[in-house]
N, C-alpha and C positions, 0 to 999 in steps of 0.2 A: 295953631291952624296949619301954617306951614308944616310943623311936623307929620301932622296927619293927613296930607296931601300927597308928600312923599311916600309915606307906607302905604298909599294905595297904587301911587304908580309903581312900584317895587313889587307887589304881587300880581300886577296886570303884565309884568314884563316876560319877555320868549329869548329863547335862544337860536343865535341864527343855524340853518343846517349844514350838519357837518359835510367835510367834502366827500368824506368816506363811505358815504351811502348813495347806492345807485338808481333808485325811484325817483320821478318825476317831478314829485311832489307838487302836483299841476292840481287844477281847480276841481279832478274828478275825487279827490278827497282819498287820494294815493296815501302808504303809509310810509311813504319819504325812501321805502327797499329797504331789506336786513339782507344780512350776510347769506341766506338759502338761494338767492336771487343771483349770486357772483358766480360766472362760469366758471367750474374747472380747471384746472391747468392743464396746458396743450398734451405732456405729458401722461398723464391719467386718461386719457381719452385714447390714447397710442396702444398702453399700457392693457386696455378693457379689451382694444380691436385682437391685438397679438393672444389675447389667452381663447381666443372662439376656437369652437372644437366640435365643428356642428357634425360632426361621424363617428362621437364620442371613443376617438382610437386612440388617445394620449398626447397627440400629434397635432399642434396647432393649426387652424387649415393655412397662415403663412407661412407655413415649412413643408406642411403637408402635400408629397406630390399627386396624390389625389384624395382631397377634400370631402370629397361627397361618398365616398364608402373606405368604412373600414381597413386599415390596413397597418397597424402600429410596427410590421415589420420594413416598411417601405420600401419593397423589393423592386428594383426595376430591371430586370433580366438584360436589356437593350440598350440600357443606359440612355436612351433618346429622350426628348421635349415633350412626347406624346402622352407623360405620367407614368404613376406607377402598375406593376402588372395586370391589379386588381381593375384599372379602367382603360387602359391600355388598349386601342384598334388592333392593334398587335404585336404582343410582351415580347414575342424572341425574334423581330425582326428590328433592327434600326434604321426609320424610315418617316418622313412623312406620311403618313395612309390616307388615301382617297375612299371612301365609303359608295361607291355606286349607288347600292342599292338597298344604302341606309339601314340595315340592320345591326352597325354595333360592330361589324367584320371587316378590319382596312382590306383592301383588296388582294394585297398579296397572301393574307393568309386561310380568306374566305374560299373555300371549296366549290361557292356558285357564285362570283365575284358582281353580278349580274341580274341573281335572283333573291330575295328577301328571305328571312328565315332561318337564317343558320347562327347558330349559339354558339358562344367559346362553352362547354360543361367542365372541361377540368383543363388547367396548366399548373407547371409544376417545375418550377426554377430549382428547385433541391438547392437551398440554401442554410438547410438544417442539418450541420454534420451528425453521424450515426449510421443509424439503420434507415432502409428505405421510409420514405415516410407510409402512415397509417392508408390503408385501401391497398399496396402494392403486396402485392404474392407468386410466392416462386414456383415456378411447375414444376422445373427440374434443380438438381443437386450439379450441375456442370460447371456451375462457378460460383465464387461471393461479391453478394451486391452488400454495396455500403456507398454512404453520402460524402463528400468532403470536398473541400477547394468548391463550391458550388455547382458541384455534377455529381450524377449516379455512374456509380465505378464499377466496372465488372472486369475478372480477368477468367476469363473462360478457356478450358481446354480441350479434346477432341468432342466431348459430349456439351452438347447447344446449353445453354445458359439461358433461361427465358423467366422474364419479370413483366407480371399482368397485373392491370385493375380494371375491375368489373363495374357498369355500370347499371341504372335502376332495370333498364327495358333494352331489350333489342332496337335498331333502329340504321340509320344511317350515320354511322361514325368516318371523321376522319383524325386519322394521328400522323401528327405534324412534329420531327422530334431532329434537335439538332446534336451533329456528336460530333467528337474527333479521335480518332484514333490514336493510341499511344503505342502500342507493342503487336507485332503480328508472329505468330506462329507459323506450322507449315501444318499441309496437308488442306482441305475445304477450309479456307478462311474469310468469314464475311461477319458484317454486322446488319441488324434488321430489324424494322420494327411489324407489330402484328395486326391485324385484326380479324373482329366477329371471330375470337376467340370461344371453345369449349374447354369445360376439363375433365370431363369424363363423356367419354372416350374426346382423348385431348384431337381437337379440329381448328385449321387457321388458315387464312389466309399471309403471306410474307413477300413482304419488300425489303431486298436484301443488295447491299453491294458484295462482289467476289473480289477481293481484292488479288486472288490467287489468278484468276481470270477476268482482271480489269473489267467487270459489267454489270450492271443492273438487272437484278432478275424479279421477275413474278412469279409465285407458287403456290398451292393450295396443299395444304396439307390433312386429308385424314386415314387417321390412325390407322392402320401404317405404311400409307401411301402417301404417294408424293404427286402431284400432276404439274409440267411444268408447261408456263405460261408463256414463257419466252425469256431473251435477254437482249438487252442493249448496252450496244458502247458506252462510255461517260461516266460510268459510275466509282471509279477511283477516286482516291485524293483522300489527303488527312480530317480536311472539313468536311462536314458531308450535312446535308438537309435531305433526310428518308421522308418521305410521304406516303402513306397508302389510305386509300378510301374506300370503304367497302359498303357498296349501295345495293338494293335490290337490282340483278342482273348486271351490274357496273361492277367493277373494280381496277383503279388505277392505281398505277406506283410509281415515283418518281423521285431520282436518287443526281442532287443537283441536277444539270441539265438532262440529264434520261428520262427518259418517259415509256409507262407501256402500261397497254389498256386487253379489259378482256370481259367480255360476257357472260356472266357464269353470277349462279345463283348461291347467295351466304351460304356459310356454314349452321346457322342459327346462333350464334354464339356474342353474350355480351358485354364480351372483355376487349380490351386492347393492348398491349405487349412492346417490347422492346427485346433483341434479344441479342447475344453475341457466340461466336466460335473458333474456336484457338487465334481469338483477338482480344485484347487489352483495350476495353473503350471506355470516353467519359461521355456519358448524355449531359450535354447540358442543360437541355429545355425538352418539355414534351409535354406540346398541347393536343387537346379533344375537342374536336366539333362535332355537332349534328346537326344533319340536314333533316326539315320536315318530310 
């Protein structure tokens, strides 16, 4: 009898729970927790955040100086805080940017700093040594463009050197293009950028510094005249930020602190240019807006 006492309590018996499981094992008829139920390690969770790549550009967005669009070249022309060029208020200025009137444009590089509407369409850090990059074309044979050290290089001699890119529609362009000059020749020596370009029968607008006669000038050019706008003092110096914008009835050009304005109706033309003459320049940046 005893022995068959024992052998019932012996298969009524449990084992107490192990410590190693993390379920409650409370009165709701819990399955005491398996091993799917154990957090992660801290690690693996670090691990999962570092690989997101939501701009799928190869570029994790904690490296990535701008996350939210494409960009696996990472270019940041200005080297500033503001990202890289691809979101950048404004790639070839380093700056804080103020947005007025919130369209995407920090204000120093917005055209209507004031009024809403104006688009970065093309900038162009020339960070790819070679040949100019794809969309740029040469009007004339007066010098060779090529890329390198992250500028467009030209060394141009008595005959203008001029490099365009056309864009879809006529409209309101501004080109914004930063250079410095390396070598200067004699005889007319300037560097310039263009716009509301044509090329048959070649027609432009030009903001040009003279280095030859320290100043800033305005001019329209077509073929094969010349109409001059004026010129102002200020326009030397090695560094140089060319500006010109060519609006319905408007056209300004501003070559560092000079400025000069003129009333005068486009060319029809929808290209925009950079150009040099018995000067040796690096562009380093040149950007395109348009105003509605």
């Amino acid at each position: 009898m005893r022995a068959l006492l024992l052998l019932v309590l012996a298969a009524c018996s449990f084992d107490a729970p192990s410590s190693t499981t993390t379920g409650d094992g409370g009165g709701g008829g819990g399955d005491g927790g398996t091993d799917s139920l154990i957090a992660p390690p801290a690690d693996a969770a670090i691990d999962a955040l570092d690989d997101l790549d939501d701009d799928d550009d190869g570029i994790a967005d904690l490296a990535d100086n701008c996350p939210a669009r494409a960009n696996p070249d990472q270019a940041n022309e200005d080297s500033d805080l503001d990202g890289g060029d691809v979101c950048d208020r404004c790639p070839h200025l380093a700056a804080a940017q103020i947005d007025s009137d919130g369209d995407g444009i920090g204000n120093d590089c917005d055209p209507r700093p004031t009024l809403a509407g104006d688009q970065l369409v093309q900038f162009e850090g020339f960070n790819e040594p070679g040949a100019p990059p794809t969309g740029w074309t040469a009007l004339s044979n007066g010098g060779t463009w090529s890329v390198s050290g992250g500028a467009l290089r030209v060394t141009a001699g008595d005959t203008a050197a001029e490099l365009v890119h056309a864009f879809a529609s006529l409209g309101d362009h501004t080109v914004d293009a930063r250079a410095t000059i390396l070598q200067q020749g004699s005889g007319i020596v300037s560097a310039a950028v263009l716009a509301d370009v044509t090329t048959s029968p070649v027609h432009f607008y030009l903001c040009a510094t003279r280095t030859d006669q320290a100043e800033a000038e305005l001019w329209r050019y077509t073929n094969p005249n010349w109409t001059d706008f004026g010129a102002a003092g200020g326009g030397g110096g090695t560094d140089l930020r060319l500006l010109l914008r060519s609006a319905p009835a408007l056209q300004t050009c501003r070559i560092n602190a000079a400025e000069l304005t003129t009333g005068s109706a486009p060319s029809g033309g929808n290209r925009i240019g950079v150009r040099a003459r018995n000067m040796a320049v690096a562009f380093t940046s040149v950007a395109v807006y348009r105003s509605p």
